[in-house]
DSSP file (Angstrom, degrees, kcal/mol; ACC not computed):
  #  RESIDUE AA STRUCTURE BP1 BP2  ACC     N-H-->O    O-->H-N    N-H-->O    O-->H-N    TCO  KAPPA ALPHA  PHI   PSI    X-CA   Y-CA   Z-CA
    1    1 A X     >        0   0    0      0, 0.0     4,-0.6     0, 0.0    40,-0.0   0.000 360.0 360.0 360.0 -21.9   78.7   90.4   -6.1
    2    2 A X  H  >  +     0   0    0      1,-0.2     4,-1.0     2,-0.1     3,-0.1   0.927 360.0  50.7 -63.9 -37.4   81.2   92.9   -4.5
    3    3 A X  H >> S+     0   0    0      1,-0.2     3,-1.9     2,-0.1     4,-0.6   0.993  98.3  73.5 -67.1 -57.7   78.7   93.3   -1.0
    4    4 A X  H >4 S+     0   0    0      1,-0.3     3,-2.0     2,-0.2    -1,-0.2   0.731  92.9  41.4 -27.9 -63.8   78.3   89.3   -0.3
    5    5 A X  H >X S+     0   0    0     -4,-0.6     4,-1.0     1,-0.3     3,-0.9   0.700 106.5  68.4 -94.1  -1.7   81.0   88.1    0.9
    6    6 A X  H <X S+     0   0    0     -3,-1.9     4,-0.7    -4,-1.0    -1,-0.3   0.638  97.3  54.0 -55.2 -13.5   81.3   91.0    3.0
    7    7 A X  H << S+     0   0    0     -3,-2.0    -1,-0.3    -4,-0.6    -2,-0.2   0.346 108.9  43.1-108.9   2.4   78.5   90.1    4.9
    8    8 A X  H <> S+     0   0    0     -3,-0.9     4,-0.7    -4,-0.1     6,-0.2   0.504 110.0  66.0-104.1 -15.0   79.5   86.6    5.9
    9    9 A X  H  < S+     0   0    0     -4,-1.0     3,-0.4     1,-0.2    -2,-0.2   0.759  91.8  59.6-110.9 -51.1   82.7   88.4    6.4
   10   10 A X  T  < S+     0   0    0     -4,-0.7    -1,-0.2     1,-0.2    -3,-0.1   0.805 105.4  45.6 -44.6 -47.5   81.3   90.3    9.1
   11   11 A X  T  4 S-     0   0    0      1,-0.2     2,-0.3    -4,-0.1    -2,-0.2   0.547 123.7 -16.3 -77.7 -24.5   80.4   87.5   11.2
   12   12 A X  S  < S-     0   0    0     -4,-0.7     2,-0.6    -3,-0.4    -1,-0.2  -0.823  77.2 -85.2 179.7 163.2   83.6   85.1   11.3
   13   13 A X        -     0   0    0     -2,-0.3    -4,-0.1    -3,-0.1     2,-0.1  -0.755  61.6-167.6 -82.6  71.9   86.6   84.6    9.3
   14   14 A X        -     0   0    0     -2,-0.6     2,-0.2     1,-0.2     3,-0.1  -0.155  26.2-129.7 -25.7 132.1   85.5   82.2    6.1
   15   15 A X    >>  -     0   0    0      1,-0.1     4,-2.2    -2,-0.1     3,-0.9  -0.398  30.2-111.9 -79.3 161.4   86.7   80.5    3.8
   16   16 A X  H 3> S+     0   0    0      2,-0.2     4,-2.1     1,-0.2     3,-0.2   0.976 121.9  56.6 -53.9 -58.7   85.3   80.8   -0.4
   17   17 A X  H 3> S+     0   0    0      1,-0.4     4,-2.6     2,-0.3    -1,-0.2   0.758 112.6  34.9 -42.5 -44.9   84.0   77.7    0.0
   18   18 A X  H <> S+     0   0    0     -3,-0.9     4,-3.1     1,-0.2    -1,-0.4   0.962 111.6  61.1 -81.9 -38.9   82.1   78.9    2.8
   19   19 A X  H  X S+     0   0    0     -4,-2.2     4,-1.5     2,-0.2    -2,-0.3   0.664 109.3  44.2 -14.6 -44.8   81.5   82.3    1.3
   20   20 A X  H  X S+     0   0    0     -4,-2.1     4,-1.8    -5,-0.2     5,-0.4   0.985 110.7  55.0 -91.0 -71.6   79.7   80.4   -1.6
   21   21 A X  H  X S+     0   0    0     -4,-2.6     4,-2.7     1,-0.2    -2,-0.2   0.890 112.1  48.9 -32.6 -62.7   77.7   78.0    1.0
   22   22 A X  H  X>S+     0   0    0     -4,-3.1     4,-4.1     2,-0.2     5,-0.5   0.958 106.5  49.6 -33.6 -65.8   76.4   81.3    2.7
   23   23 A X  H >X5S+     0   0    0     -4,-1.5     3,-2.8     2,-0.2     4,-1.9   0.918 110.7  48.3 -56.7 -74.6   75.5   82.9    0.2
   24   24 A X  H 3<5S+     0   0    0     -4,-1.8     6,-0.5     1,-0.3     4,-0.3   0.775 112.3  53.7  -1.6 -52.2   73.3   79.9   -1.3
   25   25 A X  H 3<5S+     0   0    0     -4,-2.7     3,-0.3    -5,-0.4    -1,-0.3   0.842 109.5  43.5 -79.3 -32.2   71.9   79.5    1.9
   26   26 A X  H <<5S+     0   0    0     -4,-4.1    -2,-0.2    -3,-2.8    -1,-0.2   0.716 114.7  44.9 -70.3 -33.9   70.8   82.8    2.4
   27   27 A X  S ><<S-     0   0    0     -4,-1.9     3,-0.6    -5,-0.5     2,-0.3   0.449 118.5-112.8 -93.4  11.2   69.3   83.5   -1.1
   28   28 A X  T 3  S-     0   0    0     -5,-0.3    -1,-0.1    -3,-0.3    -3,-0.1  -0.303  81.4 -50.2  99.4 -37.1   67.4   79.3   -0.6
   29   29 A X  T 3  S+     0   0    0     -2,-0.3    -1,-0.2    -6,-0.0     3,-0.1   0.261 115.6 127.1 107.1  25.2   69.7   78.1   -3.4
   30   30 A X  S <  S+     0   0    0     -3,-0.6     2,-0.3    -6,-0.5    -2,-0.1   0.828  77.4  25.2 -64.4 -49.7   68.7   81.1   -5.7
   31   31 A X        +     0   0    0     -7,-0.2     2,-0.7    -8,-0.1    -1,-0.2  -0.676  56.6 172.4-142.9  91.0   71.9   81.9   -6.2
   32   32 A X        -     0   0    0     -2,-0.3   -11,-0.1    -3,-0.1   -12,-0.1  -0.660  26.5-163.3 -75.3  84.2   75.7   79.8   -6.1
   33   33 A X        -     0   0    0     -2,-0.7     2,-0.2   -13,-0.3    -9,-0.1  -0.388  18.2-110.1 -84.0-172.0   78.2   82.2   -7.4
   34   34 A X    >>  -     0   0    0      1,-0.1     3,-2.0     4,-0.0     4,-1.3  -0.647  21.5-102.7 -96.2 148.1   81.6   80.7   -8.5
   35   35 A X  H 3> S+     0   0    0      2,-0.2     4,-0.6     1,-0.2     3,-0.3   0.901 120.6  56.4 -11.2 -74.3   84.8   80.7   -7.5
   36   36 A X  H 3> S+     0   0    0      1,-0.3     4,-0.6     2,-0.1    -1,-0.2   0.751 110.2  48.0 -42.3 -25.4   85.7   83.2  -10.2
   37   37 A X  H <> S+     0   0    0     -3,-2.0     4,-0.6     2,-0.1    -1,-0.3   0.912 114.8  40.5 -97.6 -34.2   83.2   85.5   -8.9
   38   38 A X  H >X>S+     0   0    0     -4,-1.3     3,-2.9    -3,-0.3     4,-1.3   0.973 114.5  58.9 -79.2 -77.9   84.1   85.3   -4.9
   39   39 A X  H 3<5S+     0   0    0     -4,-0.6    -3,-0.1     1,-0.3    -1,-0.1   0.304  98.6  45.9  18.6 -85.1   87.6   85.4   -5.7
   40   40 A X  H 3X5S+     0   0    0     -4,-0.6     4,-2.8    -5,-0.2    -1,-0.3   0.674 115.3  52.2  -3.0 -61.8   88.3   88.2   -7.4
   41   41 A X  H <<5S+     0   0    0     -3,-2.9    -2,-0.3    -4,-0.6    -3,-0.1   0.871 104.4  52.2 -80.9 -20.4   86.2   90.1   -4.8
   42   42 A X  T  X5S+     0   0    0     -4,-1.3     4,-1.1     2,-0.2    -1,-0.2   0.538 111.7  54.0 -68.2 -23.1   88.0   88.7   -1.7
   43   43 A X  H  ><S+     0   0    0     -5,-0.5     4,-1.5     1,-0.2     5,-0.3   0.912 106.4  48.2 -83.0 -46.9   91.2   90.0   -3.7
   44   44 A X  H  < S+     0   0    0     -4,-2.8    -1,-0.2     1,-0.2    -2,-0.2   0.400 111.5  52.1 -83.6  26.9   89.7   93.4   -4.1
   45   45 A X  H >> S+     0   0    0      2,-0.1     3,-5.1     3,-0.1     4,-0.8   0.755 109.5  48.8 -81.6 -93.9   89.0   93.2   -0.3
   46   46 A X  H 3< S+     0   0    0     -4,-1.1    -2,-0.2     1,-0.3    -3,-0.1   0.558 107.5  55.6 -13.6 -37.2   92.5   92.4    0.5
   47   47 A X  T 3< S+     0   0    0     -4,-1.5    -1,-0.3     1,-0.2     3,-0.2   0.838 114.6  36.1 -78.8 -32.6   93.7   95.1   -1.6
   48   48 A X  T <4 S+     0   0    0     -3,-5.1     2,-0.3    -5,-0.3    -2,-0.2   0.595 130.0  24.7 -98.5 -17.5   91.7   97.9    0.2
   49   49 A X    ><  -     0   0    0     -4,-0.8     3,-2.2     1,-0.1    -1,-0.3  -0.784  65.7-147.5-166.1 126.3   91.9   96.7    3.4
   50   50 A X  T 3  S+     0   0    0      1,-0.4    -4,-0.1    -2,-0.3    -1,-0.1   0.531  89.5  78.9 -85.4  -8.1   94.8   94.1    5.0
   51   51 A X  T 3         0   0    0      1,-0.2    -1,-0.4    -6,-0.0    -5,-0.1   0.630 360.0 360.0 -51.2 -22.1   92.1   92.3    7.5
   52   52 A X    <         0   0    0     -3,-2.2    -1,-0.2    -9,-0.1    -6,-0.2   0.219 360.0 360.0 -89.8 360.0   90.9   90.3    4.6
């Protein structure tokens, strides 16, 4: 999960919400993670690096 939202992340500044939409939309609607799961990784972003 750690890689995802890095990659929307890349492109524009996002919100989870959109984070989550992305991803969906790139894997067809294979795969929705949760809140709990972008979350968490957007913290350990933040932590490592103060653009997030």
């Amino acid at each position: 999960m750690r890689s995802q939202p890095v990659l929307g992340l890349r492109s524009r500044a996002m919100a989870e919400v959109e984070i989550i939409e992305e991803i969906e939309a790139v894997t067809r609607g294979f795969w929705r993670p949760s809140p709990g799961a972008v979350h968490p990784a957007l913290r350990l972003l933040r932590a490592h690096d103060s653009k997030f």
